[in-house]
BADOFI-93274 format. One record per residue: residue number from 1; chain; x, y, z of N, C-alpha, C in turn; residue in one letter. Coordinates in pm, whole numbers, always signed. Each point is the difference from the previous one (the first is absolute). Last residue first. Layout:
<atoms>
ATOM/pos/unit/nX/nY/nZ/caX/caY/caZ/cX/cY/cZ/code
ATOM/NUM/A/X/Y/Z/X/Y/Z/X/Y/Z/a
...
</atoms>
This chain:
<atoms>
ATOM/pos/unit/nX/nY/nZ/caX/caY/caZ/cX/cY/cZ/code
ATOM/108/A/-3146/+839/+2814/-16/+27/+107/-98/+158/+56/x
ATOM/107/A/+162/-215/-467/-119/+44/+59/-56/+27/+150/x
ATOM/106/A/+461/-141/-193/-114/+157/-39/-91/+39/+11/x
ATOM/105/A/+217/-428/+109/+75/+108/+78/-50/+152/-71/x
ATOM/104/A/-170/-447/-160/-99/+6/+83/+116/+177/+124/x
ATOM/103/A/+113/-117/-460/-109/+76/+16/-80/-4/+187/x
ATOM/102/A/+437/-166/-70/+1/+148/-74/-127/+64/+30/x
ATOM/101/A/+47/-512/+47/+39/+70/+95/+14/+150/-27/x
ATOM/100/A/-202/-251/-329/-64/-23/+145/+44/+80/+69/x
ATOM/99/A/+254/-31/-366/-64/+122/-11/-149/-42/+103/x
ATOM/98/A/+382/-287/+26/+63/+113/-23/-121/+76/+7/x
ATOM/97/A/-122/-415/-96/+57/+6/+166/+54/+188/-31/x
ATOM/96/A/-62/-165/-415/-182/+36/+92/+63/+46/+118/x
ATOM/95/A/+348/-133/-212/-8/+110/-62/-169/+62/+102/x
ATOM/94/A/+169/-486/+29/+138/+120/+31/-80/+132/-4/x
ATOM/93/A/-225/-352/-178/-26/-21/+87/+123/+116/+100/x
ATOM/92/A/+66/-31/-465/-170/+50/+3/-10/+6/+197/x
ATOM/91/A/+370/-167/-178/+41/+135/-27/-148/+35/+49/x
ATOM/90/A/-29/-462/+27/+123/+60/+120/+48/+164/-39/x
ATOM/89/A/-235/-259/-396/-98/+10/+117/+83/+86/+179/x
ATOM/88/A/+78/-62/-560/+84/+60/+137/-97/-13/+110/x
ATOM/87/A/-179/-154/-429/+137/-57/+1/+38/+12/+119/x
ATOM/86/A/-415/+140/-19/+2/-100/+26/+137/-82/-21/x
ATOM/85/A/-93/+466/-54/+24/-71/+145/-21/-128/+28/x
ATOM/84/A/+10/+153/-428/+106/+59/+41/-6/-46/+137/x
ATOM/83/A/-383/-101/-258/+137/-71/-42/+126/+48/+87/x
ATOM/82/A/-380/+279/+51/-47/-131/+71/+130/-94/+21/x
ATOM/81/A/+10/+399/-290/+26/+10/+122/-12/-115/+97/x
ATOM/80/A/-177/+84/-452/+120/-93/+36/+116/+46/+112/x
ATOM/79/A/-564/-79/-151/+88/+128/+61/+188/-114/-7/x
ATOM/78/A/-503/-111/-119/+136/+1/-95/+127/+75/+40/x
ATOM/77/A/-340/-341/+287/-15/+101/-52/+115/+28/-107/x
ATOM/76/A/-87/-376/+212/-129/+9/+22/-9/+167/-77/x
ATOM/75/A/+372/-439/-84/-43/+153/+9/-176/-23/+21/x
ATOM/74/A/+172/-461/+123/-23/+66/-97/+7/+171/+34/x
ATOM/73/A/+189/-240/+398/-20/-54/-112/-80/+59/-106/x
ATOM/72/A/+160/+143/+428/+148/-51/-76/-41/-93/-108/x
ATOM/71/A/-260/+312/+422/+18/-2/-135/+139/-46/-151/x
ATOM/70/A/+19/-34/+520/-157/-33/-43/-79/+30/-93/x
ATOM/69/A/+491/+82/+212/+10/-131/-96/-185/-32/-55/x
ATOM/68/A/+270/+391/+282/-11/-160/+46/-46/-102/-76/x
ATOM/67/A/+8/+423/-143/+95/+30/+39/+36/-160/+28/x
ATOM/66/A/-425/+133/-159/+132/+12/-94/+112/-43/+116/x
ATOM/65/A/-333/+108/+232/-18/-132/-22/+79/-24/-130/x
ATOM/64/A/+71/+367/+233/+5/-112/+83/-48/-101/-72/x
ATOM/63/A/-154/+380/-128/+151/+9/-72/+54/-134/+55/x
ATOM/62/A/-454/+106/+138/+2/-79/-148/+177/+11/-43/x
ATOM/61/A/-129/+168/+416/-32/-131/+6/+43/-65/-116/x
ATOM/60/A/+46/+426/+71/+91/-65/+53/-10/-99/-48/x
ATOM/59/A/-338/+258/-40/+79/+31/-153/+137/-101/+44/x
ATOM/58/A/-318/+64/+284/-47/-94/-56/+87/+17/-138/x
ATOM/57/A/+6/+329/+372/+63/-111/+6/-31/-102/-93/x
ATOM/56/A/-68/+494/+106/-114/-83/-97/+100/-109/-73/x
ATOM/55/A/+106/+458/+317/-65/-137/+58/-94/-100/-150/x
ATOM/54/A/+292/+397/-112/-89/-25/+13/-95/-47/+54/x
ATOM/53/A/+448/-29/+48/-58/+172/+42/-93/-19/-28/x
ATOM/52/A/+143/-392/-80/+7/+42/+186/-60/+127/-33/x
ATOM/51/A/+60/-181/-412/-122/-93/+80/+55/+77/+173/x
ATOM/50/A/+266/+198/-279/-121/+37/-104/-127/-100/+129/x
ATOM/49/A/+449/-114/-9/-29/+163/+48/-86/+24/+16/x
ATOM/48/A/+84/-474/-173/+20/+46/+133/-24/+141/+84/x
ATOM/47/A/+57/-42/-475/-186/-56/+14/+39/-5/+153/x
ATOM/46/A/+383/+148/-169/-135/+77/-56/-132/-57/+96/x
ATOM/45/A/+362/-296/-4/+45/+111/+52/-120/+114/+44/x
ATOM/44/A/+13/-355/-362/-45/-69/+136/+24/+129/+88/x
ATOM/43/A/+128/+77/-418/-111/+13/+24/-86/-62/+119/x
ATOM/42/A/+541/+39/-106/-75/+89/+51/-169/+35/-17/x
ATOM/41/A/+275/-421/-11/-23/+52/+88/-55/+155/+71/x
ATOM/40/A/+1/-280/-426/-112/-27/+116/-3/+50/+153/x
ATOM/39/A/+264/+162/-397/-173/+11/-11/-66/+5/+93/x
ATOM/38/A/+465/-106/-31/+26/+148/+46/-184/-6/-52/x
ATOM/37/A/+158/-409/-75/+27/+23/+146/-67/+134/+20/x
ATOM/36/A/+0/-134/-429/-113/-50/+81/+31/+8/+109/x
ATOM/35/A/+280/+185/-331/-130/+36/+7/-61/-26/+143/x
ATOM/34/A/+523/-68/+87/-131/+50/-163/-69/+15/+29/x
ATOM/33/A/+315/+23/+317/+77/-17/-92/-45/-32/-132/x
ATOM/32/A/-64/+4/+541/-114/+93/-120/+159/+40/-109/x
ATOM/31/A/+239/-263/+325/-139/+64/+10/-34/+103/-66/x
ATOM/30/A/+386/-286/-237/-71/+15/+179/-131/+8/+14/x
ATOM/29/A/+377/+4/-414/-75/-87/+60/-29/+8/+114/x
ATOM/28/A/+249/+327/-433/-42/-9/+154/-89/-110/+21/x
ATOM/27/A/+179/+75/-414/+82/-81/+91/-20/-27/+112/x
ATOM/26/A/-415/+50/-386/+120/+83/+18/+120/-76/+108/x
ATOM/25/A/-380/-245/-185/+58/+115/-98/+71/+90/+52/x
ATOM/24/A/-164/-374/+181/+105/-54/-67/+14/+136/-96/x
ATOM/23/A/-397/-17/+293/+167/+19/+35/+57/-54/-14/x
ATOM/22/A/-402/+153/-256/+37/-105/+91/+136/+46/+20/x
ATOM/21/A/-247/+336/-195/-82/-82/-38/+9/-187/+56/x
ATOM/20/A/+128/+544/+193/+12/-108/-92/-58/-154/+16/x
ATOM/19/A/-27/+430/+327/-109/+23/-122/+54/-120/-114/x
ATOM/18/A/+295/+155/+307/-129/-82/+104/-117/+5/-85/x
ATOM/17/A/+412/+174/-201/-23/-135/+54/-51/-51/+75/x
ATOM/16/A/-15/+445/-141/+13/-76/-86/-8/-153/+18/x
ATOM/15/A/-1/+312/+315/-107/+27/-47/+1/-114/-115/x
ATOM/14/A/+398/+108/+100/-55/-95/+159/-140/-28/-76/x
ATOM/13/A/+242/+310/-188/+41/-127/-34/-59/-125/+65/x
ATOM/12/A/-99/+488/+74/-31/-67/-145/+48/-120/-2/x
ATOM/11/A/+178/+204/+368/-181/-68/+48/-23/-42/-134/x
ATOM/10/A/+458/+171/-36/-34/-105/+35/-156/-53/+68/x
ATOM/9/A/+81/+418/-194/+27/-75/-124/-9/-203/+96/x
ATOM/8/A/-78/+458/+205/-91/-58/-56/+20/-94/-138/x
ATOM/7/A/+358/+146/+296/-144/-129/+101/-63/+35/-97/x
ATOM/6/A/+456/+41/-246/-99/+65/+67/-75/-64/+58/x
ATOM/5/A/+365/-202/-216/+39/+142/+41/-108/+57/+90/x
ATOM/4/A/+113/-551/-109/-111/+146/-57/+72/+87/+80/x
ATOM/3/A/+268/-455/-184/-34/+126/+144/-105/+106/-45/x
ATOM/2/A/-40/-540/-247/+63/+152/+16/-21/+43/+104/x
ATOM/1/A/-13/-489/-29/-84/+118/+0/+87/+123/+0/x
</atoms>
């Protein structure tokens, strides 16, 4: 990897590779290193915020059941978000925990 000169040249890059298409495309291999990590974990995240500040927990329920395995047979929908946490389920289940705890610390 090249030395970037600038932070907004290295978040572009970063940006770049948590957005590729599998991680065999760039060198970096870790965390959120493509698509479907950096999806599921940041839409599980969201819906964690979103269901505490809201109180309208049932949005939990259904990410939970992607997450744990209770939708792992035919698509019920076309969203391919579903796909994404159903690859990374542990980014999905990571990411909710995170914005539980955020939202339920904002809405205090």
């Amino acid at each position: 990897m090249a030395d970037d000169p600038t932070v907004l040249s290295k978040l572009v890059r970063l940006a770049k590779q948590a957005g590729a298409p599998s991680e065999g495309t760039y060198d970096r291999n870790g965390g959120f290193s493509w698509h479907a990590e950096t999806h599921a974990a940041g839409f599980a995240f969201g819906v964690g915020l979103a269901a505490v500040t809201t109180n309208e927990l049932r949005y939990v329920s259904a990410l939970l059941s992607l997450v744990f395995g209770a939708n792992r047979g035919p698509d019920v929908s076309s969203a391919r978000i579903a796909d994404d946490i159903k690859q990374e389920p542990h980014y999905a289940a990571g990411g909710l925990a995170v914005g539980l705890l955020l939202g339920a610390l904002i809405s205090r």
